[in-house]
Structures are given as structure tokens and as C-alpha cells.
N, C-alpha and C positions, 0 to 999 in steps of 0.2 A: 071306526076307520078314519076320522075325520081329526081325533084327536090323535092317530096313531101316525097320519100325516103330518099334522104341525107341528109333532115330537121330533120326526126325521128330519124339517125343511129347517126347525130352529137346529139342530145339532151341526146341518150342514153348515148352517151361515156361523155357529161359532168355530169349526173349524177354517171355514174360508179367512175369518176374522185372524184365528193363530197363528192360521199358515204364512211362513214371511215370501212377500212377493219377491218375482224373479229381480226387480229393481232393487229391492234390500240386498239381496244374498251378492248380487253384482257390486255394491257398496260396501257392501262387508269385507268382500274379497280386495277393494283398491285402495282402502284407508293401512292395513298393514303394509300393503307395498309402497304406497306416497309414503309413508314415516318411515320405511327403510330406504328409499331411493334419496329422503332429504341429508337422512345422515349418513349415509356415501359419501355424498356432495360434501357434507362440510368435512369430512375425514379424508375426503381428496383433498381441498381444501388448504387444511392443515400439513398433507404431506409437500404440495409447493410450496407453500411459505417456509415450511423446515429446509427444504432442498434449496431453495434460492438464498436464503440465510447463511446456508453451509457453503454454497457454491462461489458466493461474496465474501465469505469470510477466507475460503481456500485462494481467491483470487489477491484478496490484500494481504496474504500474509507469502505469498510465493510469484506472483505474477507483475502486478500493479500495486503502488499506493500513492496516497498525495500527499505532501509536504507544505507545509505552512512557513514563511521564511519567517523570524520574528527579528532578527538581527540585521544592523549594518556591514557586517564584517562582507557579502557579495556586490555592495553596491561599485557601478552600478548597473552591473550585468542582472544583481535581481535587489528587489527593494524590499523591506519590511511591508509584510501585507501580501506580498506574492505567494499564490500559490502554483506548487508544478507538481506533475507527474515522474513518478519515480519509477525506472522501471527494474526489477530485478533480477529476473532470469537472464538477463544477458550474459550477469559476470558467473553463471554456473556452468559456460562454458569458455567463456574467456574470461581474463583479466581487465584492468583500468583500462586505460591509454594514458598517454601526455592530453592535459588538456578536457578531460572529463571532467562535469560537475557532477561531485559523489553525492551522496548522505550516510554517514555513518555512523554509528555507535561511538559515545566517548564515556567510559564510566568504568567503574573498579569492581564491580559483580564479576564474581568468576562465573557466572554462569549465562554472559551475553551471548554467548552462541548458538543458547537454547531459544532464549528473550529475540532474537533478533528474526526467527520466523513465526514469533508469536503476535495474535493481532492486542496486545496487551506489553503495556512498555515494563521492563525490569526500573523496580524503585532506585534513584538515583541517577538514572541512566539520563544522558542526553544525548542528542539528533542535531549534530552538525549538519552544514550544507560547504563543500567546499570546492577547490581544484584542483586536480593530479597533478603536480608538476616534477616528480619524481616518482620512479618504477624502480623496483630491486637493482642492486648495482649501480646505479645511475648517482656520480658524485653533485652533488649543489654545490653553488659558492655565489656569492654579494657582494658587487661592487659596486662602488657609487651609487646607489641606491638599484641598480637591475640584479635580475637572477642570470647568472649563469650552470648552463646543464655539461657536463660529459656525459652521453649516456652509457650505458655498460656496454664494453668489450669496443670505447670508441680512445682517443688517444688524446683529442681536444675538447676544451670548452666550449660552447657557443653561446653566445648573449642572445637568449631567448626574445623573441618574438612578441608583445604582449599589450596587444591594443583593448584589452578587458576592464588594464589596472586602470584604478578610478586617478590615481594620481602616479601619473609617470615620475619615475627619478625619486621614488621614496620610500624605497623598501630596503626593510634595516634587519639585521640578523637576531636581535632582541638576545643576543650573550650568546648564541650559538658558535660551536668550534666549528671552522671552515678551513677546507672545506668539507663538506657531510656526506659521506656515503651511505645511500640509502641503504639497510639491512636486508636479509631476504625474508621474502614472505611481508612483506609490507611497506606502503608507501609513503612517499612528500606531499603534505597538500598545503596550499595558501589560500584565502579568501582573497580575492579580487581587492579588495577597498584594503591594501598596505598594511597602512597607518592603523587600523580598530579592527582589525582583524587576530584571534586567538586559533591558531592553526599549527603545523608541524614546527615551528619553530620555540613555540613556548612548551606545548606539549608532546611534541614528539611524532616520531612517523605512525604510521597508522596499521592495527594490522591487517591482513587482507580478508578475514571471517569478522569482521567489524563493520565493514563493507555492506551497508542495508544496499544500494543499487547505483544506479548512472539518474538524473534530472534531467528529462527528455523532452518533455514540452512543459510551456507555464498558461496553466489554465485559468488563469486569475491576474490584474483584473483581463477584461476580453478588449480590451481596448488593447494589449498587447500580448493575445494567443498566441502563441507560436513557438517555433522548436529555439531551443538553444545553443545549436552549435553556430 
């Protein structure tokens, strides 16, 4: 009896020994869910970074972008080094004005149209910074170094207004026949600084799907933030 006892009390103790406590089987059960709950987290994760990527990217390529001035041809309404805010939804439902600083496309790709709401530049392509001073219809003419405008459907000239120009009294036609009636579907621009400015008069009016946007504020340097008009 006594051996038939310490055969039963050891049998018991190696099952108590194999049996896994309620503490294991409770660890058991939360280690596959922490390794599923961690990589949630990081495959959530990933899906903001993808969406915020995408959502910057739809923003600069149809909303907002920034411009780098690297030229003197604005001075000295803006300087080399300046940066501004382009904005371009505006002209998707309207046009320029007199007076607008654009950013446009200047390049021989037939296929700037496409290049111009892509966040990646068409090879060749360059990104003027300039000023409306002609809208379809609207004839130009130069004299004595000022612009004069007719605008369309008006009868006279008027000698433009133009406290921007870096040097009064020195704007020269550069071989252009005058006076110029702007074409349709595209405009007159000048850079501010005359003299070293390459604008509608060397190369021509502009056409209006060329047109990246209007420069709305200059966000750079911060010593002089603020709007443009």
C-alpha cells in the first residue's frame, strides 16, 4: 500500500510539474497579440507617411510652391536669394491682371503642359519670375524710356504708372516693332530692373498654360516676410 501510494503522489507531482500554469497559458495568449498590435502600429505608420508624402506632393504641384529668385532681372522689388510663395490655383479660374508677378515656364518641350503640374522640372526647362504688363489685346509702345499701355477695346495710350522700376527712364524696346499688340491667349511681361532684365521683349509674349502661378508672399529672408502687391 505504501509503495502503491508513493507511485500515485509521484505521478501526481509530474503532472502538476507538466501541466502549464494558468500564468503561462495567460503569456502565451498576449505575446501573439503584442507582436500583432506592434506591427499595426508600424503599418499604420507607414500608411501616414505615404499619405502625407502624397498629400505634399498634390499640394506643390497644384496648390502652393516656392520659388527661388536666382536672378537680377526683379530687382528691386525682389533680390537674388529671395524666396516666395507661388500660388496657383488662382489662375484656374481667372487670368493674370496688369501688374501680377508670375512664374512661368520658358522652354521648347512640347510637352510643358504636362511638366508644368508635375512636382519634377521638364529637361531644359526654365522658371522665370516676372511682371504682367500686357493682357490679350492690350497694345505696348516705348517711349523715352517709359511703357506705354492701350488696353483692349480702349482708344488711348496711357504712360503707365511704375514705382517698381529699379531705374526710372530706361526702358528700351531691345529691336521690338511698336507698337506690340499683345496676341490672344497670352501675355506681356517685363522684369522690374529694365536694363538686365530678359522678358517679353527679347523673347516674346507668354503663353497663358505656361503660366506656373501669381508670387504672393516672399518668405525669405524674414526680415522682409511679406505680401507683394
Amino acid at each position: 500500500m505504501d509503495n502503491q501510494k508513493y507511485d500515485n503522489n509521484e505521478k501526481m507531482n509530474i503532472e502538476f510539474r507538466d501541466k502549464p500554469s494558468a500564468d503561462n497559458k495567460e503569456k502565451n495568449k498576449k505575446e501573439p497579440k503584442k507582436k500583432n498590435s506592434i506591427g499595426r502600429e508600424i503599418f499604420e505608420w507607414c500608411l501616414v507617411i505615404v499619405a502625407a508624402v502624397l498629400i505634399s506632393m498634390l499640394i506643390k504641384a497644384f496648390i502652393f510652391s516656392t520659388y527661388k529668385v536666382d536672378q537680377v532681372s526683379m530687382e528691386n522689388t525682389l533680390i537674388a536669394g529671395h524666396n516666395v510663395i507661388v500660388y496657383k490655383t488662382g489662375y484656374f479660374f481667372n487670368e493674370p491682371e496688369h501688374g501680377d508677378i508670375i512664374v512661368f515656364m520658358h522652354e521648347e518641350g512640347k510637352f510643358k503642359s504636362i511638366f508644368k503640374y508635375l512636382p519634377i522640372k521638364n529637361p531644359g526647362e526654365v522658371d522665370y519670375i516676372k511682371r504682367v504688363i500686357g493682357l490679350p489685346g492690350d497694345q505696348i509702345d516705348i517711349r523715352d524710356g517709359y511703357v506705354y499701355r492701350k488696353n483692349a477695346g480702349e482708344d488711348e495710350f496711357v504712360k503707365l504708372q511704375e514705382p517698381y522700376v529699379k531705374l526710372q527712364g530706361a526702358t528700351v524696346s531691345h529691336g521690338m516693332e511698336l507698337p506690340y499688340t499683345v496676341p490672344e491667349d497670352k501675355i506681356f511681361v517685363m522684369g522690374d530692373n529694365r536694363e538686365k532684365s530678359m522678358d517679353s521683349r527679347q523673347i516674346g509674349p507668354v503663353d497663358m498654360d505656361a503660366v506656373i502661378g501669381k508670387a504672393v508672399l516672399r518668405i525669405w529672408p524674414f526680415s522682409e516676410f511679406g505680401g507683394l502687391d
